[in-house]
mmCIF file as gemmi writes it, N, C-alpha and C atoms, coordinates in Angstrom:
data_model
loop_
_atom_site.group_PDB
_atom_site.id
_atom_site.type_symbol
_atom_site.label_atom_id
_atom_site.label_alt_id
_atom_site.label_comp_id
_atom_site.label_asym_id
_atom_site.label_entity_id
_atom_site.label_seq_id
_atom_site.pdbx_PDB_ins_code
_atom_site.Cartn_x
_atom_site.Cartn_y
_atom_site.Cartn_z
_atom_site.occupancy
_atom_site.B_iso_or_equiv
_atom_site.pdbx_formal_charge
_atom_site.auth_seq_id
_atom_site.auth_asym_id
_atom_site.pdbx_PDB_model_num
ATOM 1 N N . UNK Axp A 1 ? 150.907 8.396 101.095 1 0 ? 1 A 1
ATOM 2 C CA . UNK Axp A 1 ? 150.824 9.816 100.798 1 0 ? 1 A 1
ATOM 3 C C . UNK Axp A 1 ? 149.545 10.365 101.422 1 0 ? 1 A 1
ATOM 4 N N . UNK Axp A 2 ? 149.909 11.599 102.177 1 0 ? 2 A 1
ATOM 5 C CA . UNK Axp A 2 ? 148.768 12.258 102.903 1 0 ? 2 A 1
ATOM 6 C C . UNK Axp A 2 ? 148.25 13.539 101.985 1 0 ? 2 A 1
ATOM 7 N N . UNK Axp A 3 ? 146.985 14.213 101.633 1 0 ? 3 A 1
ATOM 8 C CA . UNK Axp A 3 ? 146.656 15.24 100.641 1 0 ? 3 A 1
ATOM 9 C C . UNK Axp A 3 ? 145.716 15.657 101.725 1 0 ? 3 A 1
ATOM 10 N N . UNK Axp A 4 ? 146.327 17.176 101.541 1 0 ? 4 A 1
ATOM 11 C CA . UNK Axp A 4 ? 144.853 18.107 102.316 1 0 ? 4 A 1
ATOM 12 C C . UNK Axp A 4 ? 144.546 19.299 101.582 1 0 ? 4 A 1
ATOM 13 N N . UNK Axp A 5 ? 143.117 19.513 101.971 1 0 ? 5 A 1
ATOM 14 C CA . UNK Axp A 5 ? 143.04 20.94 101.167 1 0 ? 5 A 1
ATOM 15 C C . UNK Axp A 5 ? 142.25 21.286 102.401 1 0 ? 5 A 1
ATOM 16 N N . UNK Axp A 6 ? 142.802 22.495 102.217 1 0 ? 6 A 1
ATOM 17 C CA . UNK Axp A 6 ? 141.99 23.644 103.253 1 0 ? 6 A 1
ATOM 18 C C . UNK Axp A 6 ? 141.406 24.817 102.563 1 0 ? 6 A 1
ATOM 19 N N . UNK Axp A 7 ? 139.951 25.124 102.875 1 0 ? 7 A 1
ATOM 20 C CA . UNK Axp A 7 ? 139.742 26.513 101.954 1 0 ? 7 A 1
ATOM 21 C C . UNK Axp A 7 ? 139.514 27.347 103.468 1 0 ? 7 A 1
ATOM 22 N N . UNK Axp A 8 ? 139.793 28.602 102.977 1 0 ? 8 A 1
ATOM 23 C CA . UNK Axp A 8 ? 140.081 29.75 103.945 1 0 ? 8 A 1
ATOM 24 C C . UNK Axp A 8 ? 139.416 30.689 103.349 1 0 ? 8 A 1
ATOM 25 N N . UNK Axp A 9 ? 138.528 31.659 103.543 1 0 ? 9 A 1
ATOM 26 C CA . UNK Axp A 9 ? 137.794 32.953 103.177 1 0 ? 9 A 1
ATOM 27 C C . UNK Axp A 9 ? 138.191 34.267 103.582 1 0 ? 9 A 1
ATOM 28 N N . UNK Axp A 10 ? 138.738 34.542 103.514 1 0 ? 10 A 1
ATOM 29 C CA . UNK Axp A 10 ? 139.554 36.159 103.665 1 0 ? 10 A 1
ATOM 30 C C . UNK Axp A 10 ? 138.488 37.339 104.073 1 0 ? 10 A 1
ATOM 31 N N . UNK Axp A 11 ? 138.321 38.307 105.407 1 0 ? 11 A 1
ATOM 32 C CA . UNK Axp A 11 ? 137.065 38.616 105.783 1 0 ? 11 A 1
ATOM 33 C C . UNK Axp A 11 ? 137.285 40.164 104.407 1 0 ? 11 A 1
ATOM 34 N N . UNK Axp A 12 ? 135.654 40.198 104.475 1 0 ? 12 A 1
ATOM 35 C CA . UNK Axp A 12 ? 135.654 42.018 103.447 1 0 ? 12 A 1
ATOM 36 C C . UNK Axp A 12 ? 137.219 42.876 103.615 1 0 ? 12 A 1
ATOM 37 N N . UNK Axp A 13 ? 137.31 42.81 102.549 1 0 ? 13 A 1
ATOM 38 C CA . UNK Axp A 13 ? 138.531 43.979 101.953 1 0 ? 13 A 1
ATOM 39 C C . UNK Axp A 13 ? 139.74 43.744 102.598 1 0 ? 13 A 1
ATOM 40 N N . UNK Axp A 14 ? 139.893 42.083 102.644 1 0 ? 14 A 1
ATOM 41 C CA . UNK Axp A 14 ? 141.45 41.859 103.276 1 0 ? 14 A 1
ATOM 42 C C . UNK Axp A 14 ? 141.953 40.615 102.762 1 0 ? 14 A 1
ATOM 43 N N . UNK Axp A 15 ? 141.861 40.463 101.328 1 0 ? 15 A 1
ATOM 44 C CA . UNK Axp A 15 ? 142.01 39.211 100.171 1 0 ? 15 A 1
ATOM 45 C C . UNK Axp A 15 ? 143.523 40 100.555 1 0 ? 15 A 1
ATOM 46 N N . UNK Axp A 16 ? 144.242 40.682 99.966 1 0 ? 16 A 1
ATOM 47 C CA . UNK Axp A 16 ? 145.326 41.209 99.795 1 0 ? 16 A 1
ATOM 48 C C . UNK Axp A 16 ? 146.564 40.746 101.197 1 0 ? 16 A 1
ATOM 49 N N . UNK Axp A 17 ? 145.47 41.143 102.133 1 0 ? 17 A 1
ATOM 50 C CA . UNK Axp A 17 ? 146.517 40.831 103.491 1 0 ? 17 A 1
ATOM 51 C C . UNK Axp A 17 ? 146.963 39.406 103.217 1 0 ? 17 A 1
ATOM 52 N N . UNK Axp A 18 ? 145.776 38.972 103.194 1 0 ? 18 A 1
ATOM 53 C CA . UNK Axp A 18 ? 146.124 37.501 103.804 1 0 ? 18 A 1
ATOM 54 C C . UNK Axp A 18 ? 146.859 37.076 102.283 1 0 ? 18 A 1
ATOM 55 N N . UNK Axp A 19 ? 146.593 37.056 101.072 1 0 ? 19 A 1
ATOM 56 C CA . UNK Axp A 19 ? 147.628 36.804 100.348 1 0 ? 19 A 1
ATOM 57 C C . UNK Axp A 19 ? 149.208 36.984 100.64 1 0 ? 19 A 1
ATOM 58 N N . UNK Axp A 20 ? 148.997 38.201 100.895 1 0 ? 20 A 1
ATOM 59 C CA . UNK Axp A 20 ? 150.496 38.709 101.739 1 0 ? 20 A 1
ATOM 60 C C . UNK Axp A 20 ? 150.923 37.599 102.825 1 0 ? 20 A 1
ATOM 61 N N . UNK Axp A 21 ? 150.163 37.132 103.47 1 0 ? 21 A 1
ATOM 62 C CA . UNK Axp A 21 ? 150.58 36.23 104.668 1 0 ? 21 A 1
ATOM 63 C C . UNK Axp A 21 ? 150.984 35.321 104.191 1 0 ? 21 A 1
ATOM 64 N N . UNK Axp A 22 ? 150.16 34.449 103.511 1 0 ? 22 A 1
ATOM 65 C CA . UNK Axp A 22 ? 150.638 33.249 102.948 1 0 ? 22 A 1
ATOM 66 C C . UNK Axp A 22 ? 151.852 32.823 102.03 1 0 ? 22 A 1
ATOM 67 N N . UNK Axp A 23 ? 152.035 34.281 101.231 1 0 ? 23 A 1
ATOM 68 C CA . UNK Axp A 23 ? 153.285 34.223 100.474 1 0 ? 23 A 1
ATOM 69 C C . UNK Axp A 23 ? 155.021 34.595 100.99 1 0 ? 23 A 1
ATOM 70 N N . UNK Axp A 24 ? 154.478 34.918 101.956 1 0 ? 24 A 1
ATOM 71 C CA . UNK Axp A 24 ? 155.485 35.09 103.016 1 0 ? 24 A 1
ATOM 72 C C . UNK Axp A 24 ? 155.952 33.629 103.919 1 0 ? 24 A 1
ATOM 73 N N . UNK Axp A 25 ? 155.075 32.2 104.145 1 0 ? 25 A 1
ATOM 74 C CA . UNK Axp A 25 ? 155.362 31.654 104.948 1 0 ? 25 A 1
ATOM 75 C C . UNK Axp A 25 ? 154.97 30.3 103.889 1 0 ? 25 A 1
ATOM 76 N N . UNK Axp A 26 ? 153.814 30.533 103.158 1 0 ? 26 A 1
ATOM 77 C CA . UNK Axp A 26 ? 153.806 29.114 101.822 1 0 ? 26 A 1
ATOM 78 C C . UNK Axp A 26 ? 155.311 28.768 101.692 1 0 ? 26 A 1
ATOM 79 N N . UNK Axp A 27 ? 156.056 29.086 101.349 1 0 ? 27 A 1
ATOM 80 C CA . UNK Axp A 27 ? 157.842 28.396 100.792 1 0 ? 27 A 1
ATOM 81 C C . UNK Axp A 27 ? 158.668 27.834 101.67 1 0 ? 27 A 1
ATOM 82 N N . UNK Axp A 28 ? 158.271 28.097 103.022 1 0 ? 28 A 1
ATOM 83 C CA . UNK Axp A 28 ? 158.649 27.498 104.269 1 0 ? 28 A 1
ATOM 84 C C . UNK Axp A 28 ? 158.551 26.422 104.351 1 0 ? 28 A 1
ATOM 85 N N . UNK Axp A 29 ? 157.447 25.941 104.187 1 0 ? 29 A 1
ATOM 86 C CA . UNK Axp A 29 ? 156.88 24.552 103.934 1 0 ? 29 A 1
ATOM 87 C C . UNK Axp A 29 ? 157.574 23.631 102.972 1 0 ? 29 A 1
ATOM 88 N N . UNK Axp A 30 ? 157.888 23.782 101.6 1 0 ? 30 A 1
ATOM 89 C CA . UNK Axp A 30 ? 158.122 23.157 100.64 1 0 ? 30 A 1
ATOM 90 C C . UNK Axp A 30 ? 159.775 22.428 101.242 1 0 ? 30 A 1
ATOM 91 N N . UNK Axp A 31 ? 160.242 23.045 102.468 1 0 ? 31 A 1
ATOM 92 C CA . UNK Axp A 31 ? 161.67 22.815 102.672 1 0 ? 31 A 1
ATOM 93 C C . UNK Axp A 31 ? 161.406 21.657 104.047 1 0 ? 31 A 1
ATOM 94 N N . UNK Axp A 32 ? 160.236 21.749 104.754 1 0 ? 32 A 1
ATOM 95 C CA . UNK Axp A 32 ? 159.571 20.714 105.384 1 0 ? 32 A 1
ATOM 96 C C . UNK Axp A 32 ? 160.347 19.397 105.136 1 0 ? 32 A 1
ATOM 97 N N . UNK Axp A 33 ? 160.311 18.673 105.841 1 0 ? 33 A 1
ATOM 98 C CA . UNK Axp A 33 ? 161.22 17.111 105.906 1 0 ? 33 A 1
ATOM 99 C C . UNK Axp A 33 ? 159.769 16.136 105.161 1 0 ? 33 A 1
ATOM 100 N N . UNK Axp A 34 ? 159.097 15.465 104.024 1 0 ? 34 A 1
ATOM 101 C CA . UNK Axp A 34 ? 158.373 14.498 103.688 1 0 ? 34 A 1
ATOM 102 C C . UNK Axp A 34 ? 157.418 15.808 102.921 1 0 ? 34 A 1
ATOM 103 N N . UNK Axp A 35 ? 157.517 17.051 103.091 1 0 ? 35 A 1
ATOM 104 C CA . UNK Axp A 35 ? 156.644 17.662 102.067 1 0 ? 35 A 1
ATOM 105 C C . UNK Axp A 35 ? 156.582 17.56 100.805 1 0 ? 35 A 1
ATOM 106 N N . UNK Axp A 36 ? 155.619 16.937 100.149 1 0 ? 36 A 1
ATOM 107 C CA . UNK Axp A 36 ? 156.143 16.556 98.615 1 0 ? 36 A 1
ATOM 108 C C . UNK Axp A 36 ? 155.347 17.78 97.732 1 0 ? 36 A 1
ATOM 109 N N . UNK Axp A 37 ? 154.241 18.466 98.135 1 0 ? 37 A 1
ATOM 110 C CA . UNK Axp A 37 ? 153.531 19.644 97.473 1 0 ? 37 A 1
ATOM 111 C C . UNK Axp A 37 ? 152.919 20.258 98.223 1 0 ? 37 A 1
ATOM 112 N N . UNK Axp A 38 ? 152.802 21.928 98.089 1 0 ? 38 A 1
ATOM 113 C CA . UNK Axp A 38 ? 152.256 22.87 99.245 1 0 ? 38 A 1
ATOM 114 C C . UNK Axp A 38 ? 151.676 23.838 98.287 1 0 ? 38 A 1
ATOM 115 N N . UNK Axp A 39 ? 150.621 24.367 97.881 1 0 ? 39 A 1
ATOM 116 C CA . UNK Axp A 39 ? 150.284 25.171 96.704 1 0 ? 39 A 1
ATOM 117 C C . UNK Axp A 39 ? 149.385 25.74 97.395 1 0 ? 39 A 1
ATOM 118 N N . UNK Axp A 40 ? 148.814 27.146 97.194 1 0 ? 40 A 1
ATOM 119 C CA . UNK Axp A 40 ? 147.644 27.698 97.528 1 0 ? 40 A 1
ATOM 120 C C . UNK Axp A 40 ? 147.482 28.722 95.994 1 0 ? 40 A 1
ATOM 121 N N . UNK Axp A 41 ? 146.115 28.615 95.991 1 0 ? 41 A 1
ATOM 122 C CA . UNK Axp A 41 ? 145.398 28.921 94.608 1 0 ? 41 A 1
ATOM 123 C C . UNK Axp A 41 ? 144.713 29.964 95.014 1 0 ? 41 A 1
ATOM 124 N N . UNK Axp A 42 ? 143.714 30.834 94.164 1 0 ? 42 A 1
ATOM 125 C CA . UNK Axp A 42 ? 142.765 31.901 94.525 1 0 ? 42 A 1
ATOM 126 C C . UNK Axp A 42 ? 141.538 32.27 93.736 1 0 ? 42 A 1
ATOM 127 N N . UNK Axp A 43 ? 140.688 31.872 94.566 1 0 ? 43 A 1
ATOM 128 C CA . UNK Axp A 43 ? 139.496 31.436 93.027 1 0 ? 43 A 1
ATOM 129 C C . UNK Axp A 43 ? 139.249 32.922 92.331 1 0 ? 43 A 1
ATOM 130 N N . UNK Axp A 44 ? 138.547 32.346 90.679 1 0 ? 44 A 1
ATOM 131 C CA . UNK Axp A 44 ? 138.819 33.437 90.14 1 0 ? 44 A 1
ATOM 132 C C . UNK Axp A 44 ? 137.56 34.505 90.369 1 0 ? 44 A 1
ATOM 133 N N . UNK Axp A 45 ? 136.861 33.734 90.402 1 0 ? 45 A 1
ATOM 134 C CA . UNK Axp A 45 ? 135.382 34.428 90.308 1 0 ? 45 A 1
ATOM 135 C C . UNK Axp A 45 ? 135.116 34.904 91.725 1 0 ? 45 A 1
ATOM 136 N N . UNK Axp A 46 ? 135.534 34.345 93.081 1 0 ? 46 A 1
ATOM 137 C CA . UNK Axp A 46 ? 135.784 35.68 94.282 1 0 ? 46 A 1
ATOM 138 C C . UNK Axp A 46 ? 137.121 35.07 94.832 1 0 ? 46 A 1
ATOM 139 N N . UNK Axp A 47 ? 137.494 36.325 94.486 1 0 ? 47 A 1
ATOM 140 C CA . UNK Axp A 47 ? 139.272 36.379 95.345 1 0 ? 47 A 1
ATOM 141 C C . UNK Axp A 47 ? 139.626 36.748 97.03 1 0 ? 47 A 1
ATOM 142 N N . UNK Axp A 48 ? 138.334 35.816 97.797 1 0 ? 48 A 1
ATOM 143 C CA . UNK Axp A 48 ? 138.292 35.954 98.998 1 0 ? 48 A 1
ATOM 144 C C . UNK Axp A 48 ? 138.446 34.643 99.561 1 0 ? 48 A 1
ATOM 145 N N . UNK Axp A 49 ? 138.486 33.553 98.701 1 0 ? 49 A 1
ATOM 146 C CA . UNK Axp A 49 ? 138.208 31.787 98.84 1 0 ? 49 A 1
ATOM 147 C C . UNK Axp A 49 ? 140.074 31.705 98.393 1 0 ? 49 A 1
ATOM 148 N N . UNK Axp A 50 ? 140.778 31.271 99.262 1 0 ? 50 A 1
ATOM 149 C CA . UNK Axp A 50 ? 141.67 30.695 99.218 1 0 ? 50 A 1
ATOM 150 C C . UNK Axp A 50 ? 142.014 29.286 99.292 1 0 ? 50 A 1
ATOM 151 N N . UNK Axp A 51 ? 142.584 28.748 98.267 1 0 ? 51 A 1
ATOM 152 C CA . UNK Axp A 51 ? 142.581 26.865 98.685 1 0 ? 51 A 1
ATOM 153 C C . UNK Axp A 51 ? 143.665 26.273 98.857 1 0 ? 51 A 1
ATOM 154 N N . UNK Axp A 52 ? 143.855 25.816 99.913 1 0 ? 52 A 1
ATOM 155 C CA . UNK Axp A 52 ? 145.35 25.076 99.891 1 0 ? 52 A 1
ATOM 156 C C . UNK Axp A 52 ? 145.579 23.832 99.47 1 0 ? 52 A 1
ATOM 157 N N . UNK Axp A 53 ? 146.591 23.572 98.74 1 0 ? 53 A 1
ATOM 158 C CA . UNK Axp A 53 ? 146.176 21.775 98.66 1 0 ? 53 A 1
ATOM 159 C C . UNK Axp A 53 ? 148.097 21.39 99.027 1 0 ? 53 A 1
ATOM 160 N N . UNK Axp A 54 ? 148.067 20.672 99.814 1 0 ? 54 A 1
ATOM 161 C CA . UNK Axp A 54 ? 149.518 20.124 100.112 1 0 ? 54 A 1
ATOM 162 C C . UNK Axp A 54 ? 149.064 18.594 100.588 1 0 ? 54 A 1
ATOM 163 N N . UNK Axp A 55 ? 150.656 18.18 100.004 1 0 ? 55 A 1
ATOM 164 C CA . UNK Axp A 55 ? 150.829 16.699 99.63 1 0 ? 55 A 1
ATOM 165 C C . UNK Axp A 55 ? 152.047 16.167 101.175 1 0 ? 55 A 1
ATOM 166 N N . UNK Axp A 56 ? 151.8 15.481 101.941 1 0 ? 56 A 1
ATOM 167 C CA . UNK Axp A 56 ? 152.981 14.969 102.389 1 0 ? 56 A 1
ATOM 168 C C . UNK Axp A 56 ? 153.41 13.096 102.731 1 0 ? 56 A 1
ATOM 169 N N . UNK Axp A 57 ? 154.46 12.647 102.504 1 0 ? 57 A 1
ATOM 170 C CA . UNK Axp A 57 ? 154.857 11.335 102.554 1 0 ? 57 A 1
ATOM 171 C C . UNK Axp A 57 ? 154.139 10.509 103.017 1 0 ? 57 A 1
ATOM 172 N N . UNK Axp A 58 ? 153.775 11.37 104.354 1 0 ? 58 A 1
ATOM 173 C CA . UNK Axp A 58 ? 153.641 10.131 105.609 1 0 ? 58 A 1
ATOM 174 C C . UNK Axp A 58 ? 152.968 10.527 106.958 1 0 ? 58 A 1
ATOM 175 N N . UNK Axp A 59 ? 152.522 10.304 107.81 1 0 ? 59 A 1
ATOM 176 C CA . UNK Axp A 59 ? 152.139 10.924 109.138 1 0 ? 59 A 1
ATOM 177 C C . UNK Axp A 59 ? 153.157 11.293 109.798 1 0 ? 59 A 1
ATOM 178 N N . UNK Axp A 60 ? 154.765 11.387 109.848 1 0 ? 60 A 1
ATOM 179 C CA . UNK Axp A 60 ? 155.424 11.718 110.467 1 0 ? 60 A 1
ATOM 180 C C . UNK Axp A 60 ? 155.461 12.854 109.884 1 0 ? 60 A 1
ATOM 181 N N . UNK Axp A 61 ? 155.723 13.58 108.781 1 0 ? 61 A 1
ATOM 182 C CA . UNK Axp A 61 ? 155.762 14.51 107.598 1 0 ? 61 A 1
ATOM 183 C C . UNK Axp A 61 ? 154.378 15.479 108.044 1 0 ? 61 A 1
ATOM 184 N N . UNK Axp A 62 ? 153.286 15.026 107.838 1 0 ? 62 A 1
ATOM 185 C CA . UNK Axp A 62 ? 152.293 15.591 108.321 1 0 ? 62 A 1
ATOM 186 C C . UNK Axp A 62 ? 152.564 16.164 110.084 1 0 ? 62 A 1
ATOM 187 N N . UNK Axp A 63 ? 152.732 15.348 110.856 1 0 ? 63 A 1
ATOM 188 C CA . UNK Axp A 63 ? 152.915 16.074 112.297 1 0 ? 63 A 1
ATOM 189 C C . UNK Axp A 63 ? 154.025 16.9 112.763 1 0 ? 63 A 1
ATOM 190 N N . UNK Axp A 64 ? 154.959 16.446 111.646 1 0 ? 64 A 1
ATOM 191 C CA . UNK Axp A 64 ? 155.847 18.459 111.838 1 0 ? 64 A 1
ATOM 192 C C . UNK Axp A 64 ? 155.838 19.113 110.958 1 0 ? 64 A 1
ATOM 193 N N . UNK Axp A 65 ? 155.22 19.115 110.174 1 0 ? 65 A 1
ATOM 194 C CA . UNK Axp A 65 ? 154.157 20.457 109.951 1 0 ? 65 A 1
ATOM 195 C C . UNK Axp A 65 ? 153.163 21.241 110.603 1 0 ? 65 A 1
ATOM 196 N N . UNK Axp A 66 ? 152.642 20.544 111.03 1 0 ? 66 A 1
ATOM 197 C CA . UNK Axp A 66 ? 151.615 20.773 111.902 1 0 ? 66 A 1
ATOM 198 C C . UNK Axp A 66 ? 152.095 21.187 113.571 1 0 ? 66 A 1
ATOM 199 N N . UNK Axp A 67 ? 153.684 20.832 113.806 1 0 ? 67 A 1
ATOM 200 C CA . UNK Axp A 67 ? 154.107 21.064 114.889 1 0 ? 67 A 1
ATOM 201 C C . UNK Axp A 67 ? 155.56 22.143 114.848 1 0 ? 67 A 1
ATOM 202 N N . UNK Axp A 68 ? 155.772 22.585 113.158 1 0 ? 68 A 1
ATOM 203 C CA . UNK Axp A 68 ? 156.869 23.303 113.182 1 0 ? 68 A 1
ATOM 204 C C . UNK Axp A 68 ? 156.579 25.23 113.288 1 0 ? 68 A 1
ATOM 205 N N . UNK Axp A 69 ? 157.448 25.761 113.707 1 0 ? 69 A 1
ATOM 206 C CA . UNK Axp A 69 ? 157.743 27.173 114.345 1 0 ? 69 A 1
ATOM 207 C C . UNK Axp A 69 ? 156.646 28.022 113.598 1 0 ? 69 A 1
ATOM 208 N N . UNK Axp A 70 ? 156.918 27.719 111.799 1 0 ? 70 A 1
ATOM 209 C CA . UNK Axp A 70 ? 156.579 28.625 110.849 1 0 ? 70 A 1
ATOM 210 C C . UNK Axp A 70 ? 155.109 28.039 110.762 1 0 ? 70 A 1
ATOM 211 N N . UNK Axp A 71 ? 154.377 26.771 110.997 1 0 ? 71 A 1
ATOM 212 C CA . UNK Axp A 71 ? 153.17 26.649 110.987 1 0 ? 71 A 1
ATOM 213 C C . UNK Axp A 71 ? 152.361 27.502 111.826 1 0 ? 71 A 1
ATOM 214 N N . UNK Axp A 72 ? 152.555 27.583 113.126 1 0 ? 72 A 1
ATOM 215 C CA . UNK Axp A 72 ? 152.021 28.568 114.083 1 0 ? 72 A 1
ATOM 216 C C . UNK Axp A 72 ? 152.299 29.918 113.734 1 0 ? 72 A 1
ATOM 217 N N . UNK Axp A 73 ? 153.163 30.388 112.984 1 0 ? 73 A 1
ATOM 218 C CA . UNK Axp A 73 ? 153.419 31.903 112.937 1 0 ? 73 A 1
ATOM 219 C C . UNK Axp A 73 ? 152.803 32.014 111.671 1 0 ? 73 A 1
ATOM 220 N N . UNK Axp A 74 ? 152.587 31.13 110.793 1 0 ? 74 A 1
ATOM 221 C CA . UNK Axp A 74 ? 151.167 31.917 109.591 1 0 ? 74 A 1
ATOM 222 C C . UNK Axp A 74 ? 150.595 31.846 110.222 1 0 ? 74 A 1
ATOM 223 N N . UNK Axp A 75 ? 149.89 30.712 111.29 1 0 ? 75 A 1
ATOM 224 C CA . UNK Axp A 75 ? 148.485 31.327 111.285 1 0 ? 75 A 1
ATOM 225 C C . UNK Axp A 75 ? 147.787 32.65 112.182 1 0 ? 75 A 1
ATOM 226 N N . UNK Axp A 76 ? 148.91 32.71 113.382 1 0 ? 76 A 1
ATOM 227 C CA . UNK Axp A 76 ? 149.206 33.685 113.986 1 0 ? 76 A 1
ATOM 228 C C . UNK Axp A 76 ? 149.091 35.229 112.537 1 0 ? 76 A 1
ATOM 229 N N . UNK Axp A 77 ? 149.641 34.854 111.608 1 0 ? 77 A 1
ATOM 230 C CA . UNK Axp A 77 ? 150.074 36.511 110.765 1 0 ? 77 A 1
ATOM 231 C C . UNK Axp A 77 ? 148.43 36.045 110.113 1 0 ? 77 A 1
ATOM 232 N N . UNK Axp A 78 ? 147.972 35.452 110.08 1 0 ? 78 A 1
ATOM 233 C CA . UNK Axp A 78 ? 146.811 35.28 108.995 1 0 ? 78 A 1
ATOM 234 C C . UNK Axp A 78 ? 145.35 35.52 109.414 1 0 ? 78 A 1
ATOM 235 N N . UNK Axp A 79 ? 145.213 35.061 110.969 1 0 ? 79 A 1
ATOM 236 C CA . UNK Axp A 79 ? 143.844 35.52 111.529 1 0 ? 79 A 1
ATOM 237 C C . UNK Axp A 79 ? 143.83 36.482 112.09 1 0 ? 79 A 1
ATOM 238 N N . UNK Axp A 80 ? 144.105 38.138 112.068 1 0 ? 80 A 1
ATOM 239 C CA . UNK Axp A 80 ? 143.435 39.157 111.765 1 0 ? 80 A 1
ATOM 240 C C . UNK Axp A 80 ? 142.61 39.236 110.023 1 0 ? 80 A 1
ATOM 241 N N . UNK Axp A 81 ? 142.666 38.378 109.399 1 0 ? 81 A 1
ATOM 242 C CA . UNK Axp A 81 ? 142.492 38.283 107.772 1 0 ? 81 A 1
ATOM 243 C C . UNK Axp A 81 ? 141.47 37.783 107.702 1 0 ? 81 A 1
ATOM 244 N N . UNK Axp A 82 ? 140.954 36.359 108.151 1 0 ? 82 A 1
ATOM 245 C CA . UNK Axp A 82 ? 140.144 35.386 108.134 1 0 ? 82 A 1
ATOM 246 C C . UNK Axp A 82 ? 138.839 35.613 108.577 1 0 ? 82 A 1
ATOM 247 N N . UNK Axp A 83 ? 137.675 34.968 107.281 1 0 ? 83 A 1
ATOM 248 C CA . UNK Axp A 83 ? 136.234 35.167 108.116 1 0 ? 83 A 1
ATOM 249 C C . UNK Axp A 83 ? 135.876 34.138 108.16 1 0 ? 83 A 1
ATOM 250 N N . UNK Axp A 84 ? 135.694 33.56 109.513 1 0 ? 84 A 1
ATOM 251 C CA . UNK Axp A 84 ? 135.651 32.264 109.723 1 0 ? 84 A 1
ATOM 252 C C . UNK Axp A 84 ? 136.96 31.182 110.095 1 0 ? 84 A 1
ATOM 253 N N . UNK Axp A 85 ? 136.378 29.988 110.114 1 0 ? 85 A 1
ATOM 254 C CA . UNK Axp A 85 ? 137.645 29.306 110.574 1 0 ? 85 A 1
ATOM 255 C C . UNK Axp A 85 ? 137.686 28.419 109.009 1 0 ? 85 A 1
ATOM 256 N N . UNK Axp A 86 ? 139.284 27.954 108.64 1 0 ? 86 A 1
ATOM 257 C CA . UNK Axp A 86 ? 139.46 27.208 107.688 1 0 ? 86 A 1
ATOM 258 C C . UNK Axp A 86 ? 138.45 25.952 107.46 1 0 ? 86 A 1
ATOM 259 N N . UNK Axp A 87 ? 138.011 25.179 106.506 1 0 ? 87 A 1
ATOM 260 C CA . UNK Axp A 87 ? 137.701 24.025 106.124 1 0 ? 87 A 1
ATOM 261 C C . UNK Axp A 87 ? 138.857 23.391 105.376 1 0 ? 87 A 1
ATOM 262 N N . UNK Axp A 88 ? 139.239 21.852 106.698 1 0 ? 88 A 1
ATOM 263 C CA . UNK Axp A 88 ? 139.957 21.048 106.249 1 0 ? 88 A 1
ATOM 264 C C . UNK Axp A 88 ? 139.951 20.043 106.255 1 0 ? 88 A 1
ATOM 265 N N . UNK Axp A 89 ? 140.493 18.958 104.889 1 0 ? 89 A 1
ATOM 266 C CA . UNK Axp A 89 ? 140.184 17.475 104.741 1 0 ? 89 A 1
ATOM 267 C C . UNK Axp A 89 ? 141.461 17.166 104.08 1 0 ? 89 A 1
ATOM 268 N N . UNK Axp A 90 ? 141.194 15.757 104.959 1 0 ? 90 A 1
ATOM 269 C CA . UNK Axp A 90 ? 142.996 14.833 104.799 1 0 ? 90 A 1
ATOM 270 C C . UNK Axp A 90 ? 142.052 13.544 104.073 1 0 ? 90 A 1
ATOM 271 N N . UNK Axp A 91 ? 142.96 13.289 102.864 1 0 ? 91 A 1
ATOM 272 C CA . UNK Axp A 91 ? 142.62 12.728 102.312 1 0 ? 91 A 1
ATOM 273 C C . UNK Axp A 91 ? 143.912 11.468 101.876 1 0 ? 91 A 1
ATOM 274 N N . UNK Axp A 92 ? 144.108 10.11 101.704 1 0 ? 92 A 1
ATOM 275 C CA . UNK Axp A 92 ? 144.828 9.007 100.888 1 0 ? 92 A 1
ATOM 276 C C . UNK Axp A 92 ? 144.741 8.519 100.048 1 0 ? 92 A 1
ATOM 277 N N . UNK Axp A 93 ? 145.41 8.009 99.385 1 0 ? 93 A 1
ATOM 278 C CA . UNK Axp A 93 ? 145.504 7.625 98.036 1 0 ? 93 A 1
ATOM 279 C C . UNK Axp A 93 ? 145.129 6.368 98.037 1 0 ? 93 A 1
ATOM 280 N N . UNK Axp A 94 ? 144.008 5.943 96.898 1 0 ? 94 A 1
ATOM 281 C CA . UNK Axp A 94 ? 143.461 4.729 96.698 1 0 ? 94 A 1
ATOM 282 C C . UNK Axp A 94 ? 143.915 3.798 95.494 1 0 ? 94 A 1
C-alpha cells in the first residue's frame, strides 16, 4: 500500500475556487483501478491549506493516476488557484 499527502495553499481570496476544482475532479479518482482512498480535507483554522491524503494498492495503481486524463485536467483547473507549488510525500506501510 502506497499513502500520499499533498498540502496545497490556495493563493489570497481563492480558497473557494480551488475547492470548486477539486470537488469537481476528487471522485474521479475513487473509480481509479487500485485506488483504495482519495480524501481532501480543509484546515479549520485557515481555509487556504488544503490536504490530500490518498491511499493506493500498488505502484501500478499509483502510475495511472499519476498518468490518467482527469489527473492532468485538475491540475490544469487548479493552478490559476494555487500559491505556490504542492508539498508531497509517499509514504508505506510498516
Amino acid at each position: 500500500m502506497i499513502t500520499i499527502t499533498a498540502l496545497m495553499k490556495a493563493s489570497e481570496n481563492h480558497a473557494d475556487d480551488l475547492a470548486k476544482a477539486i470537488k469537481e475532479y476528487a471522485p474521479k479518482f475513487l473509480k481509479d483501478p487500485g485506488c483504495k482512498m482519495y480524501k481532501v480535507v480543509k484546515r479549520i483554522d485557515n481555509p487556504n491549506l488544503f490536504l490530500f491524503y490518498e491511499q493506493y494498492e500498488n505502484d501500478e495503481a499509483l502510475k495511472y493516476h499519476s498518468s490518467a486524463p482527469h489527473f492532468k485536467e485538475m491540475f490544469v483547473a487548479m493552478k490559476p488557484f494555487l500559491d505556490g507549488n504542492p508539498e508531497i510525500y509517499m509514504y508505506t506501510e510498516i
